[in-house]
C-alpha positions in Angstrom: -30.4 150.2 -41.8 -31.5 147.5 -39.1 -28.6 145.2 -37.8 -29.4 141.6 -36.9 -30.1 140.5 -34.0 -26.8 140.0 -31.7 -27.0 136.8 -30.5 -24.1 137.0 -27.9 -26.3 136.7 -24.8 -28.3 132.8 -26.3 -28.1 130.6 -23.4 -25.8 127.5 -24.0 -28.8 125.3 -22.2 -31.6 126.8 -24.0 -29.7 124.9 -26.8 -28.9 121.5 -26.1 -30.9 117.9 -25.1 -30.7 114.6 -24.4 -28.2 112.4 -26.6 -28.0 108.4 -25.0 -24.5 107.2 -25.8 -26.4 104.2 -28.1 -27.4 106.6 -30.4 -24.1 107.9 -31.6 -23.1 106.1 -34.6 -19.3 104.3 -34.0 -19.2 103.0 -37.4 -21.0 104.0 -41.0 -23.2 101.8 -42.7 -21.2 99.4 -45.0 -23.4 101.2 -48.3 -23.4 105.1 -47.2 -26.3 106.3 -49.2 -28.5 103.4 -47.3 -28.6 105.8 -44.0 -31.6 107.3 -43.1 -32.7 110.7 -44.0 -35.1 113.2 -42.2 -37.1 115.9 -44.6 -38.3 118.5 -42.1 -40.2 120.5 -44.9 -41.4 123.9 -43.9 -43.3 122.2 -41.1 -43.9 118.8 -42.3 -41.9 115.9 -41.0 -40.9 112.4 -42.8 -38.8 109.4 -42.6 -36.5 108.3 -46.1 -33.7 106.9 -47.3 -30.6 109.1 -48.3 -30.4 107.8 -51.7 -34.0 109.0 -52.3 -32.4 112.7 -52.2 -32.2 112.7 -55.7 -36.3 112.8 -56.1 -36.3 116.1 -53.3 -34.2 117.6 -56.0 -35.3 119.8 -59.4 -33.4 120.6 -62.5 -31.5 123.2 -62.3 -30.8 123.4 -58.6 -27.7 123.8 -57.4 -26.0 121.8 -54.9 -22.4 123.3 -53.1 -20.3 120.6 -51.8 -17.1 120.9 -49.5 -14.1 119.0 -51.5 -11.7 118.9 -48.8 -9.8 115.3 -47.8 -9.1 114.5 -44.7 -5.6 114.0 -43.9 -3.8 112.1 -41.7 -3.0 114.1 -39.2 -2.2 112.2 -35.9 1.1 110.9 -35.5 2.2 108.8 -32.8 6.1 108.8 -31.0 7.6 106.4 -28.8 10.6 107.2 -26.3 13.1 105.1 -25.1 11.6 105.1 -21.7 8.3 103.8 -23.2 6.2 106.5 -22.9 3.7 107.0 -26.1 3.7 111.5 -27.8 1.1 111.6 -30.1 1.4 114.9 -32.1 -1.7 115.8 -33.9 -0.7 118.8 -37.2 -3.5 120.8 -37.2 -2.5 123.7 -39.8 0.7 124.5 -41.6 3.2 126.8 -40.2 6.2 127.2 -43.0 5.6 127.2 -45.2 2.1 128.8 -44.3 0.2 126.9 -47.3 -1.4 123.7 -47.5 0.0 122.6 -50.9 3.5 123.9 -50.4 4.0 122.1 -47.3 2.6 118.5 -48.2 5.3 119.0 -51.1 7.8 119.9 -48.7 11.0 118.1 -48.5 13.0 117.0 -46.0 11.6 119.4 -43.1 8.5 121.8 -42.4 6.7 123.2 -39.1 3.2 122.4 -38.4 1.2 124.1 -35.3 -0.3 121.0 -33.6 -1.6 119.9 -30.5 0.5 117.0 -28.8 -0.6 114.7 -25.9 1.6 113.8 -23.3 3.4 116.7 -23.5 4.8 116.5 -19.7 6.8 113.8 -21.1 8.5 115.0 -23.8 11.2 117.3 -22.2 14.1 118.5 -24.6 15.0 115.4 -26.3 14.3 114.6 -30.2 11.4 112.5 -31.1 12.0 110.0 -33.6 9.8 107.1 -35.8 11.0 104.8 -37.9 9.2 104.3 -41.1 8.7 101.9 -44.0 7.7 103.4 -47.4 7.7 101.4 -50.5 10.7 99.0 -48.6 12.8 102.2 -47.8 13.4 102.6 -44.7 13.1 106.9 -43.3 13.6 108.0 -39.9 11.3 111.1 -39.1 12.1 113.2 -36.3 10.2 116.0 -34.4 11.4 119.0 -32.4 9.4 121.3 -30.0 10.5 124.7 -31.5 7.4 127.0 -29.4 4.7 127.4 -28.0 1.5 129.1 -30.2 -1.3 130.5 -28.5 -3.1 126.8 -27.2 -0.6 125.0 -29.7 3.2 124.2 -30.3 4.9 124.8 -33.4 6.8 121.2 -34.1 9.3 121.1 -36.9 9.3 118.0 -38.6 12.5 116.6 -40.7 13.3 113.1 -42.2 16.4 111.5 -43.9 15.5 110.9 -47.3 14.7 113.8 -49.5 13.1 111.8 -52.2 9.6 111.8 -50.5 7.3 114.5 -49.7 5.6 115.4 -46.2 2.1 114.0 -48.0 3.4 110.7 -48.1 5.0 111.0 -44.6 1.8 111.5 -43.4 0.4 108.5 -45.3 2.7 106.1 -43.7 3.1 107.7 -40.6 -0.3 109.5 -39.3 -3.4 108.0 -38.6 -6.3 109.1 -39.5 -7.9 111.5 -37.2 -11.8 110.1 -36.4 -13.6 112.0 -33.8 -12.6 111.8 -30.3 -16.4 111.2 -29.4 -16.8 107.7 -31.1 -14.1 106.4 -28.3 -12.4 103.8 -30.4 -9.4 104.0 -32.3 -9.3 104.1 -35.6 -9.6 101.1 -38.2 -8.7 100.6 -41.3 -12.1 101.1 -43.2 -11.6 104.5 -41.7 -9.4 105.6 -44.4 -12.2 105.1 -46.8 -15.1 105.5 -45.1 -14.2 108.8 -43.2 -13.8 110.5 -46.7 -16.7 111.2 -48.4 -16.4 110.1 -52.3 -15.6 113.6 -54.0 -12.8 114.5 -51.6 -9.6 116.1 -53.4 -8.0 118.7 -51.7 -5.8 118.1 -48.6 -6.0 119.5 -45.4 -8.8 118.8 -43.0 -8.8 116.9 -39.9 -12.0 116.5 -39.2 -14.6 114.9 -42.6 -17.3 117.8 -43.6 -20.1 114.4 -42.5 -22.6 115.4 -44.4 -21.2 114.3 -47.5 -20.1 111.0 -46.5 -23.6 109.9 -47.8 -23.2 110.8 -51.1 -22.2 107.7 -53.0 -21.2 107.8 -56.7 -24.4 106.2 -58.1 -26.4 109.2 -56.5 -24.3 111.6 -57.8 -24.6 109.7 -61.3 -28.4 110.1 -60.8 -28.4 113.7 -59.7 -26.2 114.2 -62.8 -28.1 112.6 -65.1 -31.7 114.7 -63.5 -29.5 117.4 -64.4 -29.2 119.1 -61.5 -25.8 121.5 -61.6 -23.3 121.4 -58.7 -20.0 123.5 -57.3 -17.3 122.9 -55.0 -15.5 124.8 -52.4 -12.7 123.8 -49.9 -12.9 124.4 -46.2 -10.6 122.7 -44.6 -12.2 121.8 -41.4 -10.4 122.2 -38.2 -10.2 120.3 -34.8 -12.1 123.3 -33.7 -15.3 122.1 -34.8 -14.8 119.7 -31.9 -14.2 122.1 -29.4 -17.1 122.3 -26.9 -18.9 125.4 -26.3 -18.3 125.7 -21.9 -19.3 129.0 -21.2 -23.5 129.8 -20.2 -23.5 132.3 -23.3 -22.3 132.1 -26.5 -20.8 135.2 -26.7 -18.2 134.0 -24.3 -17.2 131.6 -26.9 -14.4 131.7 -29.1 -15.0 130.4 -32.6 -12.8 128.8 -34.5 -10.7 130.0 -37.8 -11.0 128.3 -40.8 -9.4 128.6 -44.3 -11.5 127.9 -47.1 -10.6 128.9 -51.5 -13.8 129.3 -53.9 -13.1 129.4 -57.5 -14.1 132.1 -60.0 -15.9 129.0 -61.8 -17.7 128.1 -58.3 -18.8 131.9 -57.9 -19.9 132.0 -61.4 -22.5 128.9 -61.1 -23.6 131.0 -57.1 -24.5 133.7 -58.8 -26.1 132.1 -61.8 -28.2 129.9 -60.4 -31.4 129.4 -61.5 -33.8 127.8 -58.3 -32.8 126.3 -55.0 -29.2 126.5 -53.7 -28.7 123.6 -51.4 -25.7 123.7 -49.2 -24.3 120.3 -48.2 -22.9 120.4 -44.8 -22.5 123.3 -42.0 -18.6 123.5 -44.0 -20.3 124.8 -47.1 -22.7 126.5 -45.3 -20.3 129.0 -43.3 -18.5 129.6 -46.5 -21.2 130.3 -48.9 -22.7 133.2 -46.9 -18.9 134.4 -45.8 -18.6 135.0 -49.3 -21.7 137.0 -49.1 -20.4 139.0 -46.5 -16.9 139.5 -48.3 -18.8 141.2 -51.2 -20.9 143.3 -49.0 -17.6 144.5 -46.9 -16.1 145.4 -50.5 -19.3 147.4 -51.7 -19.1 149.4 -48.5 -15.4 149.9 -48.4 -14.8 148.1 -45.4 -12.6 144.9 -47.2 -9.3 145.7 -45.1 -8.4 141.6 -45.1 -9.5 138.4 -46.1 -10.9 137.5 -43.0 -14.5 137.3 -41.3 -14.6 137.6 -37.6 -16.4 136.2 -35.6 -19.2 139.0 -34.7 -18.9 141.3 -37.6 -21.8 140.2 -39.4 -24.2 141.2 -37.2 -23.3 144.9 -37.6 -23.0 145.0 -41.4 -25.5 146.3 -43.6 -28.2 143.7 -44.6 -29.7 144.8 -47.2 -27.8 144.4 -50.7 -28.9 141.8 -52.4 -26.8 138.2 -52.8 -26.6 138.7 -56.7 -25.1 142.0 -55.7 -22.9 141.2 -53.1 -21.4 138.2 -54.9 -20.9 140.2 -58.2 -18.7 142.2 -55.8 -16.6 140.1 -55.3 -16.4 138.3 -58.7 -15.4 141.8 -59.8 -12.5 142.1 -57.2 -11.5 139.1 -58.0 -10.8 140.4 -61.9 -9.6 143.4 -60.8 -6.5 141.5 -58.8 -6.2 139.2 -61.3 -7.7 135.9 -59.0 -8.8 132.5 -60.5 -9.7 131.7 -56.9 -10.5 133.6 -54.0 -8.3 132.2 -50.6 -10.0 133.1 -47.2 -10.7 132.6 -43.8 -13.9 132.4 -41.5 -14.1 133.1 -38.0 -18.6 133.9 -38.5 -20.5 131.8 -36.1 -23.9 131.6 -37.2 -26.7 131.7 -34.3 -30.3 132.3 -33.8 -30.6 135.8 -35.1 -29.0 135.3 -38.2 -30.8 135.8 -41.7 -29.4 133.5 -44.0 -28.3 135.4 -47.4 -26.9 132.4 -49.9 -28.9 129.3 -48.7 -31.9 127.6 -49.4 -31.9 124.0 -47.9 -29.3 122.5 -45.9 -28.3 118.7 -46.1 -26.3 118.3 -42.8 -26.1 115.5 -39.5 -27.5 115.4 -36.6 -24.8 117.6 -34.0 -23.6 117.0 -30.9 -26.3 119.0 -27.9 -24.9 122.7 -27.2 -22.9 122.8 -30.1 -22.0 125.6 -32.3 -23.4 123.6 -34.9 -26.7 123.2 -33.5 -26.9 126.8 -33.3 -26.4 127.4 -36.9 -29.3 124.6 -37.5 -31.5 126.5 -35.0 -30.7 130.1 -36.8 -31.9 128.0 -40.0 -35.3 126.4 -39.4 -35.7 128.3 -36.1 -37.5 126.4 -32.8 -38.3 123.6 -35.2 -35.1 122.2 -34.7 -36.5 121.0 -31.3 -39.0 119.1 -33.3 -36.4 117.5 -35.9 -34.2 116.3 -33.4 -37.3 114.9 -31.1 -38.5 113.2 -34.3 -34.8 111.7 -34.9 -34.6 110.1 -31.5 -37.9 108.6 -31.4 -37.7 107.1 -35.0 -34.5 105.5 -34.7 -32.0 107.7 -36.1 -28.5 107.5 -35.9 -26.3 110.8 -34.2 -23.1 113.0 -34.7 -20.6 111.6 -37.3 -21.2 108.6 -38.8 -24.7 108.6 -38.2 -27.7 109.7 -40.4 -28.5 113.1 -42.2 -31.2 115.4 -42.7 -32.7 117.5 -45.7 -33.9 121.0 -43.9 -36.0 123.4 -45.9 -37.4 126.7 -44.0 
């Protein structure tokens, strides 16, 4: 059985271009289904509004969004001799799950990333905070070092709140470091998109955040079905790609949970299955690939590296593959199936779960612009040409696109 094409030797510069600093968005538009929206249709080109995605759409499609929430993640210290540690939680440590730890009381460990670090030497970190008019002092502690990340044990003085609503009054919310401003206020709102409900990313999956309630009312009402899945999206996806070929990259790990319900309405699906952001994207063909390692015996953990794929078999159908794992699933007695993904997706890959992608316009030499390029192939050069000649807006905040193959 032919493998795919190993894309390990793709040239960094074969994939990037020329992004002005003007064209990255530094705020949303005040309505977020007012942005514009590119249709690159097998070929064919055109300029719309986002809220006119509803008409690209047909009964009985089905459209996979990414319900994570954003937390907020960044928290910021301030020693006695002035100088500013800001400590960003990037995953939990102990306890290891996301929803144990934001109930957590009194203490917990977090792996984070922390700035400043030469000045922080043994001493205790601590921040004074006001919840609700009571006054709890929060302390952090270097415990190790993890890999490119320290393990900082968190603890506060009144055991009647929970680390979740630390974080609300403490962190700030973690915008991307590439709009160069700090963050505002209307961040809170506008860096969610409006179906968010699970916490633990800290970073928005974008492409939703141009979905606004009256076009999901509209794609409701045109009955067109939709799923959910949570990845939580890691500061990885900000992490540059620095070496000539890809396959010196390291990808980042990401944890992600389908439900059986989610699976159900995959594998039932009656037309298109449109994937809203690169986040859904990675995860609906992961799944894929989980069912395929169970059919040929190779399911030793729930994890996808980051090359694996490529050497798998590629011929059992989706229906097939995802059927395998709704089985396992009963088998071991799981409403919902807990993961995580390492896959990078790259020219070379044959998608297996997706039929149109909804997705923003990504930063040049990106792992993300890979995955768009392994979707609609050297047309991506095109798309993105189009987008900076007709006024587009890039990267987070900026505008979207509807791609069809």
């Amino acid at each position: 059985m032919a493998d795919l094409i190993n894309p390990q030797n793709i040239r960094i510069d074969d994939y990037t271009y020329n992004l002005p600093p003007e064209r990255i968005a530094k705020h949303p538009l005040e309505e977020r289904d007012r942005s514009n929206l590119l249709v690159y249709n097998k070929g064919r080109i055109t300029k719309q509004r986002f809220n006119s995605i509803v008409d690209l759409l047909n009964k009985d499609d089905l459209l996979v969004y990414n319900d994570t929430k954003v937390i907020q993640a960044r928290i910021k210290f301030r020693k006695t001799t002035g100088a500013e540690i800001e400590i960003f939680c990037l995953e939990p440590y102990e306890p290891s799950g996301f929803i144990q730890i934001f109930e957590s009381k009194k203490t917990c460990k977090w792996k984070c990333l922390v700035g400043n670090v030469k000045k922080w030497k043994k001493d205790v970190l601590t921040k004074s905070i006001n919840i609700n008019g009571h006054n709890v002092i929060l302390e952090a502690r270097k415990i190790s070092s993890f890999e490119s990340s320290r393990i900082i044990e968190f603890s506060w003085d009144n055991g009647n709140y929970s680390f979740a609503e630390i974080l609300e009054y403490a962190g700030i919310i973690p915008i991307p470091p590439y709009l160069n401003r700090e963050p505002e206020d209307s961040d809170l709102k506008q860096y969610q998109t409006v179906y968010s409900n699970i916490k633990g990313s800290v970073a928005a999956p974008t492409a939703g955040l141009h979905f606004s309630d009256t076009v999901l009312h509209k794609l409701r009402e045109k009955q067109i079905d939709e799923a959910v899945l949570t990845l939580h999206v890691g500061a990885g996806t900000f992490k540059p790609v620095s070496s000539d070929t890809i396959g010196e990259h390291e990808m980042h790990k990401e944890l992600f949970i389908v439900s059986k319900s989610s699976l159900l309405k995959i594998l039932n699906h009656k037309k298109q299955l449109i994937a809203v952001g690169t986040t859904s994207t990675r995860t609906l063909e992961s799944l894929y690939w989980f069912g395929v390692k169970i059919i040929t015996g190779n399911f030793t953990r729930a994890h996808i590296s980051q090359w694996e794929v490529y050497s798998l078999t590629q011929t059992i159908p989706a229906k097939e593959a995802i059927l395998a794992l709704l089985d396992y699933m009963n088998k071991n007695d799981l409403d919902y199936f807990e993961a995580t993904t390492q896959i990078i997706i790259a020219p070379g890959y044959t998608f297996k779960i997706v039929d149109v992608l909804i997705t923003n316009f990504h930063m040049p030499g990106s792992t993300l612009l890979l995955l768009i390029a392994a979707f609609i192939d050297e047309n991506w050069k095109k798309v993105y040409e189009f987008a900076l000649n007709n006024d587009f807006r890039f990267l987070s905040y900026g505008d979207s696109s509807f791609l069809v193959p």
